[in-house]
N, C-alpha and C positions, 0 to 999 in steps of 0.2 A: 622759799624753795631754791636749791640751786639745780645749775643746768643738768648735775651729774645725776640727779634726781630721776627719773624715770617713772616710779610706781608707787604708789600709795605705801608707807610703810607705818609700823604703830606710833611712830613719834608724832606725826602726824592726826592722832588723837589723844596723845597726851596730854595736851595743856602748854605744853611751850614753844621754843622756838618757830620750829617747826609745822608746829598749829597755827600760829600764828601768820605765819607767811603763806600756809595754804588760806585761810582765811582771807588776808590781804590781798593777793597776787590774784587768788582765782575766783572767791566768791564775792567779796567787797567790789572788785574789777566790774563782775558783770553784772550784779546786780544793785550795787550801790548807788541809789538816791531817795531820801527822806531817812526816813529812820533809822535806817539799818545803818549808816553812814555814824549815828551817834554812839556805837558799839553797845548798847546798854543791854542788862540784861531781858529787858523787854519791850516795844514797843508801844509807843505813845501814842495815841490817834486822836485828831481832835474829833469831838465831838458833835459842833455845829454841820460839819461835811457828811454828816448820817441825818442830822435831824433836816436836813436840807433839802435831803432826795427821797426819805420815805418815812417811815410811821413803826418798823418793825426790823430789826437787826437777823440777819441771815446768816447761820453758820455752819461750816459742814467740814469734814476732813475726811481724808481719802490716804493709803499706803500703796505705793505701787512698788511692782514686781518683777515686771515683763519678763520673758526671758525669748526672743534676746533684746539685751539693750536698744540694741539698733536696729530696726525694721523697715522695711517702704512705707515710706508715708510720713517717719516718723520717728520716736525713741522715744526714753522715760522719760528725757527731762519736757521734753513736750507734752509726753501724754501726763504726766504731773499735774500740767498748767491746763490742761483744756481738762481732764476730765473731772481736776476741780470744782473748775469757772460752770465746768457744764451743770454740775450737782446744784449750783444756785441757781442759774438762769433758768432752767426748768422748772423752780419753784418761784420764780416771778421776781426776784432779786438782781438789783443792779449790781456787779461786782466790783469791791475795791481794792480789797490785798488777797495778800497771801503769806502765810509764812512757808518754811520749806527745811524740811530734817533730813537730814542724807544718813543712812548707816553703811559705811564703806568698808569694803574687803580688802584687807590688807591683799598689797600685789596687784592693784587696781591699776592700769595703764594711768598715768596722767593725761597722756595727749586725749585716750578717752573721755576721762572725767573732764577736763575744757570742754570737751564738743560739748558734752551731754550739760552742762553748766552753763553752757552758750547758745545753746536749744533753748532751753527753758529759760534763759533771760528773752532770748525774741519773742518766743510764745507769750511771755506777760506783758512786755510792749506793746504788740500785737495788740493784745487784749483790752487793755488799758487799764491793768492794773499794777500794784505795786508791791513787792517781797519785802516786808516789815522787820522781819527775826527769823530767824531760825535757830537749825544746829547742827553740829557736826561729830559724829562719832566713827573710830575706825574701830574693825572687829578681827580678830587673829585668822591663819588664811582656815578655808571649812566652816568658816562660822555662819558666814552669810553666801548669798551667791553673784560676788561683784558689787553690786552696788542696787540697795532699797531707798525709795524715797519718800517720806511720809508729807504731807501738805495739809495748811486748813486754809479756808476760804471764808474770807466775811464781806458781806454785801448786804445791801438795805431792798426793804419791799415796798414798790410805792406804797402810798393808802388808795386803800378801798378794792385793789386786788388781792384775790383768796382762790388760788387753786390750791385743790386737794384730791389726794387720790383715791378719797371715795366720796368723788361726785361725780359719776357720769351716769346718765340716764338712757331710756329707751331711746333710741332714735337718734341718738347722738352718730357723728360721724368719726372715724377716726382717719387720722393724716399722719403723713411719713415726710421728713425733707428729703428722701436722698436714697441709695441703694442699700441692701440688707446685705449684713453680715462682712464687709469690705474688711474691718479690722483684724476679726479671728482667721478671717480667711489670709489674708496678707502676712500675720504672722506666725501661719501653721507654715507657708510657703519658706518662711523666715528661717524656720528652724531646720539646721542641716539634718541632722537623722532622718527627717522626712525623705532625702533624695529627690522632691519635686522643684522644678522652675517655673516663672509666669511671673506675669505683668502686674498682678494686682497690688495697689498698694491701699495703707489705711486710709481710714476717713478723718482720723483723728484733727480735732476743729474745734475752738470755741463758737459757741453756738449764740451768746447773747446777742450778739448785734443781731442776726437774723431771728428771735425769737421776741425781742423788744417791740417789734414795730407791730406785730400781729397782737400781742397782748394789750398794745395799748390802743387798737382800733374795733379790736374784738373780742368785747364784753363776753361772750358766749363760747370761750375755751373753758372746758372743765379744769381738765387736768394735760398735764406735762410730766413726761419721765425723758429720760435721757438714756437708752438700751443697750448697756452695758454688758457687763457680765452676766447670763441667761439672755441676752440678748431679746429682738423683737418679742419673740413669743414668752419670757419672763416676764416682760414687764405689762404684756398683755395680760398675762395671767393673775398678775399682781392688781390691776386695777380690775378686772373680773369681779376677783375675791373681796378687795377693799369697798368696792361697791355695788355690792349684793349683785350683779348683773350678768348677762350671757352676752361675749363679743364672737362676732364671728367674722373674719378674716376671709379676702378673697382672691383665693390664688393667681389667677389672670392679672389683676393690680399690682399685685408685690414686685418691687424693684429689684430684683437679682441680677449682679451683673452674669453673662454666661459659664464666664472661668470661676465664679462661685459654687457654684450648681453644679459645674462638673467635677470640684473638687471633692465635694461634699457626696458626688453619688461615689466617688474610687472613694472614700474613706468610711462610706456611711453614716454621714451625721446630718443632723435637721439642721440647715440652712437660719432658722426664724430661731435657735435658739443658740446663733454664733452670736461674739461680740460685737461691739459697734464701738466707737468713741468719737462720734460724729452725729449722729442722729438722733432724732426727737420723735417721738411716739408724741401726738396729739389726740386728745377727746374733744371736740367743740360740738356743738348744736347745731344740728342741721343747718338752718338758715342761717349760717355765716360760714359752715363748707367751705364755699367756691371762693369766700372774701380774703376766706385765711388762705386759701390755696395759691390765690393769683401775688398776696403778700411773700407768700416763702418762694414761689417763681420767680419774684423780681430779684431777690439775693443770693449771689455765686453759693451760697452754701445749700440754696435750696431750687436750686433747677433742674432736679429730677425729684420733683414733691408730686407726691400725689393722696386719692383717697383711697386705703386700701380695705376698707369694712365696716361696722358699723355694731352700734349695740342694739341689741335685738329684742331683752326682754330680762324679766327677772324670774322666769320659771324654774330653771335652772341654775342659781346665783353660783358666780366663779367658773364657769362653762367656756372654755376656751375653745372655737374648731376654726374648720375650715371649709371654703365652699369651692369643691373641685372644677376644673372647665369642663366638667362632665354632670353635673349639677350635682352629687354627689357632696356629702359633707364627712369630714374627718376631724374627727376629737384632736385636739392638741396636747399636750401634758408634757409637762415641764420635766426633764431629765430629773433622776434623782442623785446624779452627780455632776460634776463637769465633764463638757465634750474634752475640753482641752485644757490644763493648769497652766497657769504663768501668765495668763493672757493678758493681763494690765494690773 
């Protein structure tokens, strides 16, 4: 790259010079140690560093989107890395890499693409894991919108942990680390057309560290989602259905910060079925409730954890409500589109 450089143009996915120096300069820069360091076309990984920590190899990959790039709380390159890392630790998996595919719009600011290169290097530090391979392609201007990021995530499952999303039973409890809806809401606020201001910003977070310590002290987590896109009440609905059961959610419980709540009632949208990319839906067993709870209170990602419902029965299988502070109950049901596109 020279200084005269400014914006992303198609030489810069060509294949030469110019590729090469973006390459160099800005993503070997930040993210260069181990593999990626040997240019090759793909990454090597030993093998004994998996057979060491678990019994079962973990893989998942995720495309983000966002729009905008840059949010409170956050950006892509960030939310890349955590909402990766998060896709595994919620299935019980230690994380190790990642790989990371950029599809770039010609006209891309450079000073941009550092930031957002340089996000996502700290976020997998952070983490502790490592970007192995990737890739890089540029697309003519219209083709794309700025900059898409595609990721995979592999990580190991200890032995003899098995959550799945359809097991959770009667009488199970469910747990939340943290407030609903923070990320969609933060980046409706984000997006200019809207005309609105506020403080809110995302949650966006890797979640392993704070979800390792409960899974390995307590046998009796069903299942783990991470409530993303359909947010709370998605994924609520999604384990409902996965396991034949009726959960019912209780209003009074539910973490919503104020300026959530008030967003959602000027725009009209359900709160429980904004994004997150911070937060963990848990199912655990009654009797270890309060053990997991005082676990996710002791770590910064989870001290606003609480219990917010319970599964109730299998009469109804897939029954998602709510229990009002008026004793009342309200059916829940999962939008048949999205509140809001772009959202990660």
């Amino acid at each position: 790259m020279t200084n005269e450089q400014t914006t992303i143009t198609l030489a810069h996915g060509a294949g030469g010079g110019a590729m090469h120096s973006l390459i160099d300069e800005l993503f070997l820069s930040a993210f260069g140690d181990g593999p990626l360091l040997q240019k090759e076309d793909q990454a090597r990984l030993p093998l004994a560093e998996f057979l060491a920590q678990g019994d079962r190899l973990a893989l998942t990959t995720d495309s983000f989107v966002v729009s905008p790039l840059e949010f409170p709380g956050g950006d892509i390159g960030k939310l890349a890395v955590c909402g990766t890392l998060n896709d595994l630790a919620v299935g019980g998996a230690i994380p190790l890499y990642l790989t990371a595919a950029f599809i770039i719009e010609e006209g891309l600011p450079l000073a941009l693409l550092e930031r957002l290169v340089g996000s996502m290097a700290e976020a997998a530090r952070e983490a502790g894991v490592t970007i192995v391979t990737g890739d890089t392609k540029v697309v003519e201007r219209g083709m794309a919108d700025k900059l898409f990021i595609n990721t995979t995530g592999v990580g190991v499952i200890p032995a003899g942990l098995a959550l799945a999303i359809g097991s959770a039973r009667p009488g199970d409890k469910v747990l939340v680390n943290g407030h609903v809806g923070d990320h969609g809401a933060a980046v409706m606020l984000a997006r200019e057309d809207l005309g609105l201001v506020g403080e809110l910003a995302s949650d966006c977070a890797s979640l392993h560290s704070l979800l390792q310590p409960v899974l390995a002290q307590c046998p009796g987590v069903r299942c783990l989602r991470d409530a993303t896109r359909g947010g709370l009440g998605g994924v609520m609905s999604e384990i409902a259905a996965a396991s034949a059961v009726e959960i019912r959610l209780i209003e009074r419980a539910l973490p919503f910060r104020p300026q959530t709540l008030a967003l959602c009632e000027l725009l009209g949208l359900e709160p429980l079925f904004l994004a997150n990319e911070g937060l963990a839906a848990m199912v655990i067993c009654s009797e270890q409730a309060e053990q997991a709870l005082a676990l996710l209170r002791g770590h910064p990602l989870g001290r606003d954890a609480c219990i917010i419902g319970e599964v109730t029965g299998p009469s109804s299988p897939g029954r998602l409500s709510l229990l009002t502070p008026y004793g009342g109950e309200r059916l829940l049901e999962v939008p048949h589109g999205l509140q809001l596109p772009r959202i990660c």
